[in-house]
N, C-alpha and C positions, 0 to 999 in steps of 0.2 A: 454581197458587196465586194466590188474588187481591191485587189492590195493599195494600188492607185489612189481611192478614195480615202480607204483607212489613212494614210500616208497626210493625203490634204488636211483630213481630221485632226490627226495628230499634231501636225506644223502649227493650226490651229488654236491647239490644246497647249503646247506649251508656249506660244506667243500670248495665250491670256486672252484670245480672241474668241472662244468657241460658247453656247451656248448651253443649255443645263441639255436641251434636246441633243444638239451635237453628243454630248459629254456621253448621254443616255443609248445613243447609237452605237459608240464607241463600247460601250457596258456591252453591250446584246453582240456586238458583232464577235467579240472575244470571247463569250460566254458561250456560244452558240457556235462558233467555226471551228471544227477538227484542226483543218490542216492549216496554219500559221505559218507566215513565212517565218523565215530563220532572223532577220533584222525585226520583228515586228514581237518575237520572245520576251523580253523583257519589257515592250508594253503591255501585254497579255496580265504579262506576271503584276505589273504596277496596276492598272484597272481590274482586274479581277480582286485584287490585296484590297482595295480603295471600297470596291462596290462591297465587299462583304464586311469591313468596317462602317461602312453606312449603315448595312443590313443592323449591324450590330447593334450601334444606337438608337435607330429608332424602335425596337425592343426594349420594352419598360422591363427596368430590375427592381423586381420585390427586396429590396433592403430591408423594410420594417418586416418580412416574415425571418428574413435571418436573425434580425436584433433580437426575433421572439424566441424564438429557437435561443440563441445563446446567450439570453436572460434565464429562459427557463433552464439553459443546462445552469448555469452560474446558482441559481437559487437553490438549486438540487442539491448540485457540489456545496453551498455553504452551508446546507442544511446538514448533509451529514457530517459535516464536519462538525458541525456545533453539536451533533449527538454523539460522535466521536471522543470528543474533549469531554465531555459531561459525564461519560462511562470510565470514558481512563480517569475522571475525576475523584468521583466516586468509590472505583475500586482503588485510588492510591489512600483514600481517607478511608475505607477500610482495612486495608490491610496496615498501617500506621498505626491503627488504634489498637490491633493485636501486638499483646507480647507473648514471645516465646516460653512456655515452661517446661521446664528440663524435671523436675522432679515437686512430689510433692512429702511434706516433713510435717505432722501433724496434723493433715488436712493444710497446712498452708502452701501454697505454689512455690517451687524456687525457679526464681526467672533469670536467674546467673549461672551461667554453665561452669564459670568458675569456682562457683559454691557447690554445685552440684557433683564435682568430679570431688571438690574434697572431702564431701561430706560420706561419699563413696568408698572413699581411700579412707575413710577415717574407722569406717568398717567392716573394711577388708582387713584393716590391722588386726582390730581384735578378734579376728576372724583367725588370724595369721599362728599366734602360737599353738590352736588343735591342728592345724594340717600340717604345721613339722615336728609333729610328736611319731614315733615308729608303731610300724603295720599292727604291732603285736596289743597295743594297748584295747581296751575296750570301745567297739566302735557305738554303741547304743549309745553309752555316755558322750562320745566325743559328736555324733551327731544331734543328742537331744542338748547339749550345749552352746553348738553351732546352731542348730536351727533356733535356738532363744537368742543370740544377737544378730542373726540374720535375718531375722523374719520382719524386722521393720523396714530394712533396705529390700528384701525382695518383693515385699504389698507394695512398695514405690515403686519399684521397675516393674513389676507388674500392671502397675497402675499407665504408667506411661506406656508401655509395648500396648495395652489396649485402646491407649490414645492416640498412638501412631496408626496404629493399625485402622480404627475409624475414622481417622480423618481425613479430609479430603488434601492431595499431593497439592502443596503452592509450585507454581512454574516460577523458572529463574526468568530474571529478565534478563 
């Protein structure tokens, strides 16, 4: 086709006078020609832009396969998430329902660490006049003494260091 014709085509094309064949000519001659003249550039660019937005449309888009696709992702994500909340649930009603014990005084728990620190000190006192007695005294005495008011406070700490030591570390949050 010569430049010539294209030219008529175009005058054509933008007077509103050209036909779908015209139009379709115009498609192929720009689709199809290497060398373009230099004024005829920018209709190249406008019909070739035009023709592959046609292409476009008339290609059916699977939308209901995406909708599935991003249902199925949606369902996924809410499902962990509701197994998510359910575990963090749980383990918070778990761990709530423990209390801490610091010491145990007759077989009974002490779950006050405040009670527990004095009831310590309350032992270490009478503990306190044998260890500032001088080197020279008799030691058998001063330790079968001390071990008869010690020996309740150290079954409890004993008792706890083997509790600590089995039990399983909680993480801080």
């Amino acid at each position: 086709m010569k430049p010539n014709e294209v030219k008529i085509l175009l005058e054509k094309y933008y007077d509103g006078r050209e036909s779908d064949s015209e139009r379709e000519v115009l498609v192929q001659y720009f689709r199809e020609c290497k060398s373009v003249p230099k004024e005829l550039l920018p209709d190249k660019v406008l019909f070739l832009s035009m023709a592959s937005m046609k292409e476009e449309r008339k290609q059916p888009k699977s939308k209901g396969h995406v909708m599935k696709v991003s249902f199925k992702s949606f369902a996924v994500a809410a499902s962990f998430l509701a197994c998510f909340f359910v575990i963090h649930t749980l383990i918070e009603q778990h761990t709530a329902s423990q209390t801490e014990i610091y010491a145990y005084i007759d077989g009974k728990p002490i779950t006050s660490p405040q009670l527990a620190l004095q009831l310590f000190a309350k032992n270490m006192e009478a503990c306190k006049p044998q260890m500032d007695m001088p080197r020279s005294m008799n030691y058998k005495k001063i330790l079968s003494t001390n071990l008869k008011r010690v020996t309740p406070a150290l079954k409890a700490l004993d008792t706890q260091l083997n509790r600590f030591i089995t039990s399983p570390k909680k993480s801080k949050r």
